[in-house]
Each structure stands twice: as C-alpha cells, then as structure tokens.
C-alpha positions as CSV (number, residue, x, y, z in Angstrom):
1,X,25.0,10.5,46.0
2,X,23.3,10.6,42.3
3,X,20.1,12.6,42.0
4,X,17.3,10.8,40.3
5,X,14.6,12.1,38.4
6,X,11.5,9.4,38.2
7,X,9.0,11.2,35.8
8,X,5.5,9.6,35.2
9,X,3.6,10.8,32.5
10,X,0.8,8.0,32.0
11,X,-2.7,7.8,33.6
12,X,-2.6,6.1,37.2
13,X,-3.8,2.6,36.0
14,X,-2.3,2.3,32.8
15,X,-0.7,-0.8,32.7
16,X,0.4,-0.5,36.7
17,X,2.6,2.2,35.2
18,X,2.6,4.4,38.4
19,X,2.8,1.9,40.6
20,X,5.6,0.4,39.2
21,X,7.1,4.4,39.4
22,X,6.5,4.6,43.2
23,X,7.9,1.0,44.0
24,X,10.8,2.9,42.2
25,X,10.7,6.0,43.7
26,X,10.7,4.1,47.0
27,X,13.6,1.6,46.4
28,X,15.6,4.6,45.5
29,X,15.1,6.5,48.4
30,X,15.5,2.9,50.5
31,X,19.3,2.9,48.7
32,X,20.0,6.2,50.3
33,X,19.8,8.3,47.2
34,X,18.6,11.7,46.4
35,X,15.1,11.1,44.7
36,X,12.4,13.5,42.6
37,X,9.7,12.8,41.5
38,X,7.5,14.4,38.6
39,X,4.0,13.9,37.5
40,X,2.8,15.2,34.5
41,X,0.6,14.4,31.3
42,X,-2.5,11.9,32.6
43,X,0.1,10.6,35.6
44,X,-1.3,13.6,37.5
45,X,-4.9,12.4,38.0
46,X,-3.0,10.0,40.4
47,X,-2.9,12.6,42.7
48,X,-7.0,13.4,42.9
49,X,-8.7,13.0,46.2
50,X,-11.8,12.2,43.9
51,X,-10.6,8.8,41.9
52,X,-12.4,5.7,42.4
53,X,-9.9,2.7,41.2
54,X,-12.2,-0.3,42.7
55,X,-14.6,0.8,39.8
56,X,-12.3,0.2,37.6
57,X,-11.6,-3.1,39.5
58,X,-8.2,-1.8,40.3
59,X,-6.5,-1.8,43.8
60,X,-6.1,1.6,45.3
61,X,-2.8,2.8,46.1
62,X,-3.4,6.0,47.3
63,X,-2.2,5.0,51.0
64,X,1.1,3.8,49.7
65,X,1.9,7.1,48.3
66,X,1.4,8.7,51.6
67,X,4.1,6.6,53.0
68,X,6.3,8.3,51.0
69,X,6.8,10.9,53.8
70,X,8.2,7.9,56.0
71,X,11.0,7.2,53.4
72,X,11.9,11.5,53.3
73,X,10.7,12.0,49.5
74,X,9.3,15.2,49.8
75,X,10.9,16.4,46.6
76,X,7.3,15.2,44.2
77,X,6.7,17.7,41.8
78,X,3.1,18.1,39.7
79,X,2.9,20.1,36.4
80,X,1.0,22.7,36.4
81,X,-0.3,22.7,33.1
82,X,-0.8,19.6,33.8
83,X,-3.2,19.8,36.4
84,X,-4.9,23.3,35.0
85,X,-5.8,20.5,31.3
86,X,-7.4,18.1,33.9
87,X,-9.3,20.8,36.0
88,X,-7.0,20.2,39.0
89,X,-4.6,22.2,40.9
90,X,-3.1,22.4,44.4
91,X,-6.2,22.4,46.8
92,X,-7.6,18.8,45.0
93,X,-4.7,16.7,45.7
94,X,-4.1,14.2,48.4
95,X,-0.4,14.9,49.0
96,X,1.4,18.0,49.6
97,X,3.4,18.5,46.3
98,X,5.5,21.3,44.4
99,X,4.2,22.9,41.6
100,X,6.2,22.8,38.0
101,X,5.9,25.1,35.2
102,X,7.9,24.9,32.3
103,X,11.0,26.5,33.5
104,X,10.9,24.5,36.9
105,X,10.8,21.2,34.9
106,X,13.8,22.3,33.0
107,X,15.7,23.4,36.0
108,X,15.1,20.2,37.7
109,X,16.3,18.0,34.9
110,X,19.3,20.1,35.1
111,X,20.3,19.3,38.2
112,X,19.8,14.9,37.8
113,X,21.9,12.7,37.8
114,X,19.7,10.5,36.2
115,X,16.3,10.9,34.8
116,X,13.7,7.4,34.2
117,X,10.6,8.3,32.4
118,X,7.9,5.3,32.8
C-alpha cells in the first residue's frame, strides 16, 4: 500500500482547487490506500467555521469534508504557521485536524510514497 501525500496550498475557492483535492483525497482512500492530507498557505481558511462561500456565489462544501471520517482519513494535517498568518488555530476549525510545524511537514513527506500538490 503507497502512502500519499495530497497537499493544498491555495485558497478554498480558487479555481475549485480544494475541491478537486478532497474528491482526491477521497478516491484514494476509496482504492484502499494510505492517504494524508496537508493544508497550508491560503488552503487553510478551508477549514474556518466562520467562511461564508454562498456570498461569494460558491457552493459550500464544508459537509463533504466531514464525510471524510466515513472513508477513515483521519491523517489531515494543518500548518501551523499557517493558521497563526490567517489569525486561526486549533479551536476555529470545523474538523479535528493535526497540527504541522516545519519539522512535522518534513517528516511527513519523508515517509510518502507519493506527494500531489494542487
């Protein structure tokens, strides 16, 4: 079983960019592999409790990222510089994620098979 690293690193509506990371995320796990994923840069403001996409007139899809529980992904990391830039951290988020500094980023890419940044 390969161990793959999905990063996102671009803000939630950006071009569907992080949707198009948790479809992957998601068919990954659905082919039995080992999946992480990491948030970091403007991708972590995906993870607010307090965004409001339909005034943007985009769709929210804060609901399908808590069905990544059903699919066992439990292994979503946040950088936590990251979220300290955007005046975030742990408390703010709607999912229950692991925190990355630096040296857990590094150790983490260590250990992939595969890493896809979108």
């Amino acid at each position: 079983m390969k161990h793959i690293v999905v990063i996102s690193q671009r803000a939630p509506y950006h071009h569907q960019s992080l949707k198009e990371a948790l479809d992957l995320v998601l068919i990954f796990a659905a082919i039995d592999q080992e999946v992480s994923w990491l948030l970091e840069g403007d991708a972590v403001l995906a993870l607010s409790a307090q965004q409001q996409p339909k005034l943007l007139g985009q769709k929210d899809f804060t609901k399908a990222l808590k069905m990544l529980e059903l699919y066992d992904i439990d292994s979503i990391y946040v950088c936590a510089e990251s979220l300290a830039a955007r005046g975030l951290d742990d408390t703010s988020l709607i999912l229950e994620v692991k925190s990355a500094h630096a040296q857990d980023k590094q150790a983490l890419l260590a250990q992939a098979s595969q890493v896809v940044v979108l």
